[in-house]
C-alpha positions in Angstrom: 21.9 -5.8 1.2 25.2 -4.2 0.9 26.6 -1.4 2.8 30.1 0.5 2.9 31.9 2.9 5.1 31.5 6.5 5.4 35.3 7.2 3.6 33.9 5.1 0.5 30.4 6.6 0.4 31.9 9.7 0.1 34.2 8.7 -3.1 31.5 7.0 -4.6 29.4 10.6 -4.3 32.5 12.8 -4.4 30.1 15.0 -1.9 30.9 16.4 1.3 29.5 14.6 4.8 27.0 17.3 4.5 25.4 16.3 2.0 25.9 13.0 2.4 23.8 13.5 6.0 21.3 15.6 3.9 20.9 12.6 1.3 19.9 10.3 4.5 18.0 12.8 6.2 15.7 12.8 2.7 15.3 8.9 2.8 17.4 9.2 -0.4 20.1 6.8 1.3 19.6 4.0 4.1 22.0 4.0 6.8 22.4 2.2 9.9 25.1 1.8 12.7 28.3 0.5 12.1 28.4 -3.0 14.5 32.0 -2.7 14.4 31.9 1.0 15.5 28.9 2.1 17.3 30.1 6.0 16.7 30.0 5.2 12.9 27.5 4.5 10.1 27.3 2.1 7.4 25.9 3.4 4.3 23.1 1.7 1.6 25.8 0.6 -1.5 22.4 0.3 -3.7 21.1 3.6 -2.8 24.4 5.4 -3.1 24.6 3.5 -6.9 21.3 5.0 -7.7 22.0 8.0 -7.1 25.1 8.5 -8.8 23.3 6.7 -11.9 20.9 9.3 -12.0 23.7 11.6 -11.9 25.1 10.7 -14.6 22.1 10.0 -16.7 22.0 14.0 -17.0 18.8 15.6 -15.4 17.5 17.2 -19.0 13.9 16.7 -19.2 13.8 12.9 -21.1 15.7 12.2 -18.1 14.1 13.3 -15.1 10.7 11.9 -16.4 12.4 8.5 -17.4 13.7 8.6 -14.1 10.3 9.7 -12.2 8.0 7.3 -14.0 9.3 4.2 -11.5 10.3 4.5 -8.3 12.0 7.6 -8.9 12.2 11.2 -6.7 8.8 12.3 -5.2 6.9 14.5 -7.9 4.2 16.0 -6.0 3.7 17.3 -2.2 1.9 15.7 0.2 1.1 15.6 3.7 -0.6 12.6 4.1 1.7 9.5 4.2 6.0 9.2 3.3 8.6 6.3 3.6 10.9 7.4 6.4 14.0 5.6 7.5 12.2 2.5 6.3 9.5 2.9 8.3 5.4 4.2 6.6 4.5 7.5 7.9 1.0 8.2 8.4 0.7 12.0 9.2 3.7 12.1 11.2 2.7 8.8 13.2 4.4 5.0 12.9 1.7 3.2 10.7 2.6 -0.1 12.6 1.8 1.1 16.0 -1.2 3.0 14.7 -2.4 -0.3 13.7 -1.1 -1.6 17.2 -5.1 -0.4 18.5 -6.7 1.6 15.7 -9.8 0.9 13.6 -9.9 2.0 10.0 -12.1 4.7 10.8 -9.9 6.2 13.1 -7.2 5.9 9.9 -9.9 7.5 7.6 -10.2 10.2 9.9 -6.6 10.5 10.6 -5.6 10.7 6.6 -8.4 13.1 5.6 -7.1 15.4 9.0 -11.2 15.3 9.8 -12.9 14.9 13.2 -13.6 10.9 14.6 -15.3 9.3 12.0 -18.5 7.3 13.5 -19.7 5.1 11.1 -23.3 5.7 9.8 -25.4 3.0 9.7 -25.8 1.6 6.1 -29.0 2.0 4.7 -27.6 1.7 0.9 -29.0 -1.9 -0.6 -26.2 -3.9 -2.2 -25.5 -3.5 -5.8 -26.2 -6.6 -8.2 -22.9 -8.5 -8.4 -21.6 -12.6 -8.1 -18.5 -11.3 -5.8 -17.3 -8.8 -3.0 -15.3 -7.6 -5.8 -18.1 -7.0 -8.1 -20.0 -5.6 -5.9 -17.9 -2.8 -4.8 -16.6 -1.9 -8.6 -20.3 -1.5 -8.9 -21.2 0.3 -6.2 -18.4 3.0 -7.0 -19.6 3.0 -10.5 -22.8 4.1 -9.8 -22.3 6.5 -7.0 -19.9 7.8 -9.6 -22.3 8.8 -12.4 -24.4 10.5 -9.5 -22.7 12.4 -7.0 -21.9 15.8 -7.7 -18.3 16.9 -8.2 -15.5 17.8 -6.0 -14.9 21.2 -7.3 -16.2 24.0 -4.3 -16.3 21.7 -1.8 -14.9 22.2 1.6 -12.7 19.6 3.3 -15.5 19.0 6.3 -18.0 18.2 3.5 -15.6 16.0 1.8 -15.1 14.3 4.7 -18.8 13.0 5.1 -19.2 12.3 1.7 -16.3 9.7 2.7 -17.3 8.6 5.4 -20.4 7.4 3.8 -18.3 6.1 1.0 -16.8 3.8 3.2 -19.7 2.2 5.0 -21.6 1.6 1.6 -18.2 -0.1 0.1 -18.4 -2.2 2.6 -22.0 -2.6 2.8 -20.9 -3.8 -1.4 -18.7 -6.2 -0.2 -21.0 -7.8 2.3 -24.0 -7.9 0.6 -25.8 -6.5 3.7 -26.0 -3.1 5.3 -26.0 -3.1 9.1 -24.2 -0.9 12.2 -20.6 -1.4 13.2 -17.0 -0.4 12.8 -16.2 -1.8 8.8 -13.7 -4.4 10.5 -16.3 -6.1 12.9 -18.8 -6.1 9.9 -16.4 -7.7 7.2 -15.6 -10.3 9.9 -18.8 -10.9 10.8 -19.7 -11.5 6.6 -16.5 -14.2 7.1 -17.6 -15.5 10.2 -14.1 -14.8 12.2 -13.6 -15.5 15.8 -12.6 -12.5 17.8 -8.8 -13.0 17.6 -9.4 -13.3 13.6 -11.2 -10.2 13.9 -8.7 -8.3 15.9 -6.2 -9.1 13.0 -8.4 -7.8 10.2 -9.1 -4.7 12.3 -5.0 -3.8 11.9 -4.4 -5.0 8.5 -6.8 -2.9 7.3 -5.1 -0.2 9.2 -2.0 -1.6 7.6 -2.6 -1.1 4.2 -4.5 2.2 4.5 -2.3 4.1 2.3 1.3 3.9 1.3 2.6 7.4 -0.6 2.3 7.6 -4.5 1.2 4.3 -5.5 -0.4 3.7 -8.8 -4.0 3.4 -7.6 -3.4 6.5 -5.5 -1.8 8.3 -8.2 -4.9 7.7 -10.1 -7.2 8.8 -7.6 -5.2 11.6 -7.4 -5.5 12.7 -11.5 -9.0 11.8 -11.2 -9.6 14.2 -8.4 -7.6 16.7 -10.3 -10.2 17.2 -12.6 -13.0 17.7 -9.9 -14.1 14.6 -10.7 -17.2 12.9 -7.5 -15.1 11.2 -5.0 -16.7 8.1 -5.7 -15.3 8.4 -9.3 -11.9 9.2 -7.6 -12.0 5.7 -5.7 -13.3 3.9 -8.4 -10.1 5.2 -10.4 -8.1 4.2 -8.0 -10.3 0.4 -7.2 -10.0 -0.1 -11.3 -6.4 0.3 -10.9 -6.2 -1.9 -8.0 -7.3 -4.7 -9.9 -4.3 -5.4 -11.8 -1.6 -8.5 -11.1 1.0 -5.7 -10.6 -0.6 -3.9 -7.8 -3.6 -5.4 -5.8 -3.6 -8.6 -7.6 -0.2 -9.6 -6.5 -1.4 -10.9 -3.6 -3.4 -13.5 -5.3 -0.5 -15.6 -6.7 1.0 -15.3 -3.1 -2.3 -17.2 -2.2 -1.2 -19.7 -5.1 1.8 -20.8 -3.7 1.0 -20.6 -0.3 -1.9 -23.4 -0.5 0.1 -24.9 -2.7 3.0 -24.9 -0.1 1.2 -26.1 2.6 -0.6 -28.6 1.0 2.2 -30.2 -1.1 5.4 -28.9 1.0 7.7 -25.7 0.2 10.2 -27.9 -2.2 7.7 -29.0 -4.2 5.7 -25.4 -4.5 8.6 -23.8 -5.5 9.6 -26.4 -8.1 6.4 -25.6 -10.2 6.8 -21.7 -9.7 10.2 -22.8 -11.3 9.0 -25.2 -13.6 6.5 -22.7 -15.0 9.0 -19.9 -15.4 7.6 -17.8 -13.0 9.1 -15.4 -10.3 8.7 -15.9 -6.3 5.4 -13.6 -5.7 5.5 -11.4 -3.1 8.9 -10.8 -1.4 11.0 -7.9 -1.6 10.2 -4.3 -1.8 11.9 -1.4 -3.6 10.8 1.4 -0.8 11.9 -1.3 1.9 15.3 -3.0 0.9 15.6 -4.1 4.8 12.1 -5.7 5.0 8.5 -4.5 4.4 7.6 -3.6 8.2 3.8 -3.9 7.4 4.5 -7.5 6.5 6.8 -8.3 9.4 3.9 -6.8 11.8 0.7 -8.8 10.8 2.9 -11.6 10.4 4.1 -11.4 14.1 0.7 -10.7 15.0 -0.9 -13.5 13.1 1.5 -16.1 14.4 0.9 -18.3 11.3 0.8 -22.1 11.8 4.1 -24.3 11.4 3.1 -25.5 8.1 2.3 -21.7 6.6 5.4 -20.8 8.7 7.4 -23.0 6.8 6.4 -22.4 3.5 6.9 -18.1 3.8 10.5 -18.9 5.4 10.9 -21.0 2.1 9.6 -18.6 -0.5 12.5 -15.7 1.5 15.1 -18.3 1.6 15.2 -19.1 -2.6 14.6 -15.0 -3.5 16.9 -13.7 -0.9 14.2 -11.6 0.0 12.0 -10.5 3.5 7.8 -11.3 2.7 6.1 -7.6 1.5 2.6 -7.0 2.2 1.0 -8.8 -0.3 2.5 -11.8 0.6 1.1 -11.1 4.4 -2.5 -10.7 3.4 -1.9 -13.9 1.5 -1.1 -15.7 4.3 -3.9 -14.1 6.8 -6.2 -15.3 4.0 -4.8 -18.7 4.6 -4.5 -18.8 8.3 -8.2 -17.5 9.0 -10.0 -19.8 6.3 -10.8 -17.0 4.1 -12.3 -17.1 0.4 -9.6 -16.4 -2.7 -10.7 -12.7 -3.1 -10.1 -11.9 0.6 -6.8 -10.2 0.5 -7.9 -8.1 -2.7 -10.9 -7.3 -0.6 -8.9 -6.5 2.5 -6.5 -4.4 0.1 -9.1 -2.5 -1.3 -10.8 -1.8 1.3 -8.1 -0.1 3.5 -6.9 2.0 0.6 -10.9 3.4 0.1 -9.2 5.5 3.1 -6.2 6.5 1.4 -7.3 7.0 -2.0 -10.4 9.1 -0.5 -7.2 11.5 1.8 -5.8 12.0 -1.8 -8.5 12.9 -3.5 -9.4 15.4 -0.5 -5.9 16.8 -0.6 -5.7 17.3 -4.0 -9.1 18.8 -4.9 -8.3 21.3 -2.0 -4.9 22.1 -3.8 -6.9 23.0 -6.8 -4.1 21.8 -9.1 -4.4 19.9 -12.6 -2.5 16.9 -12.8 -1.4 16.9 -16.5 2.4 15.7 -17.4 3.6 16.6 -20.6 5.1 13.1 -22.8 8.1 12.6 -24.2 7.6 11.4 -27.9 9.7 8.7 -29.2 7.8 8.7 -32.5 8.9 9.7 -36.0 
């Protein structure tokens, strides 16, 4: 990553240090201390490019929502979870010390801004299904077509409506109800020793929510409607499911056995070979590093051989290892079946996609963008 001096910052913006201060104070530009100066900062060259692109590009309405559609300027408020200085924010806490000692429920129940969540016990049978993954789309299917809506609700009610979401996803997943925090379940489903069990306990926490992703963005326009909450997290599962967003982490798990098995050279040669991208590495909210990736990884302490092949996949993209690349290689380091890390992805974000749909029914706001027609 690049980064330039104060002086030039300010000719590349032709702003004032104020608002140069106020673009860093809005996460708009990274900034970080000048090694050479410690009274000085250095200044994000990419950020500072953006923003003058944008600038230019005129902010008529074709432009602001060409601009808004990818990983452009928030477009809705939110108190639930930002990007910071880098860092995820849930509810004004560090996400990767939350993690540090808290179970998912204790996210849940942070998120939705309810009281301590204790999980019911599950008395819901599992739903008809070959895979954890089938399972839970159909369990959220059905609780879909039968729940009442979301419209009139209060926030408490809401709230235990989730909570017993939560416990029958992962009742889905397991294939068998039963008491217990949803971490020590799921690990006892996969058979994990304590210290794999502690690490599933804060990736979950981990991946819990992270701002205006597309699954959460769908929750969000489903609960915008009144739509059940169960419908809400199904929108938001069904989005999950695609090799752009929760999927991702599945071709991580490609190379990484790969890797291991055949050596880093090798794996990469076929990524190569096939035309195919690195999977995994770099992130556009985190140009320093995805610190949910650089947390379970330091936790997990990954064996020389998975060590070797994640230092291999960062060296040839330039780039640090993102999250989906970290469930990846927990999948591989605790023995875990293929669908794991989709499972573990999923079943985090059934506590942020359930805090949006809260926060948004409770707004009472439609979600409906107008388009911008390109047609004859």
């Amino acid at each position: 990553m690049s980064w330039i001096r104060r002086e030039d910052a300010l000719a590349e913006l032709g702003v004032k240090p104020q608002t140069l201060y106020a673009y860093v104070s809005r996460g708009l530009i990274a900034s970080r201390p000048d090694a050479d100066d410690p009274r000085a900062s250095l200044y994000a060259a990419a950020d500072i490019a953006a923003l003058v692109r944008r600038r230019r590009s005129g902010r008529g309405r074709e432009a602001i929502a060409r601009a808004a559609i990818a990983w452009g300027e928030p477009v809705m408020e939110t108190a639930i979870t930002t990007v910071r200085e880098r860092r995820l924010i849930y509810r004004g806490r560090d996400a990767v010390r939350f993690a540090a000692d808290a179970m998912l429920e204790e996210a849940a129940a942070l998120l939705w801004n309810a009281d301590t969540l204790t999980p019911p016990r599950s008395s819901d049978s599992a739903p008809p299904g070959e895979t954890g993954k089938a399972r839970a789309l159909a369990f959220l299917a059905v609780r879909a077509a039968v729940d009442p809506p979301g419209i009139g609700r209060s926030a408490a009610s809401l709230a235990a409506e989730g909570a017993g979401l939560l416990s029958g996803f992962c009742t889905a997943i397991t294939g068998a109800g039963g008491r217990g925090f949803f971490h020590q379940r799921l690990a006892r489903h996969w058979g994990l020793t304590p210290g794999g069990t502690d690490l599933l306990r804060r990736a979950l926490v981990l991946v819990a929510d992270h701002e205006l992703n597309p699954s959460t963005f769908a929750a969000r326009v489903a609960a915008s409607t009144g739509a059940p909450l169960a419908a809400c997290a199904l929108a938001g599962c069904a989005t999950l499911t695609g090799p752009l967003h929760g999927e991702a982490s599945a071709r991580a798990l490609a190379y990484l056995r790969n890797a291991v098995a055949a050596g880093p050279d090798a794996a990469l040669a076929a990524l190569s070979q096939r035309g195919e991208r690195i999977p995994a590495v770099g992130h556009a909210l985190y140009p320093d590093g995805d610190p949910r990736a650089a947390a379970l990884l330091r936790w997990m302490k990954p064996s020389a051989s998975l060590r070797r092949a994640l230092r291999a996949a960062e060296a040839a993209s330039g780039e640090a290892a993102n999250v989906d690349m970290a469930l990846a290689a927990l999948t591989v380091e605790l023995g875990l079946p293929d669908d794991a890390a989709f499972l573990m992805f999923a079943s985090g974000r059934m506590a942020g996609w359930i805090a949006h749909a809260i926060e948004q029914r409770l707004s009472a706001a439609p979600i409906r963008p107008r388009a911008n027609y390109i047609g004859d």
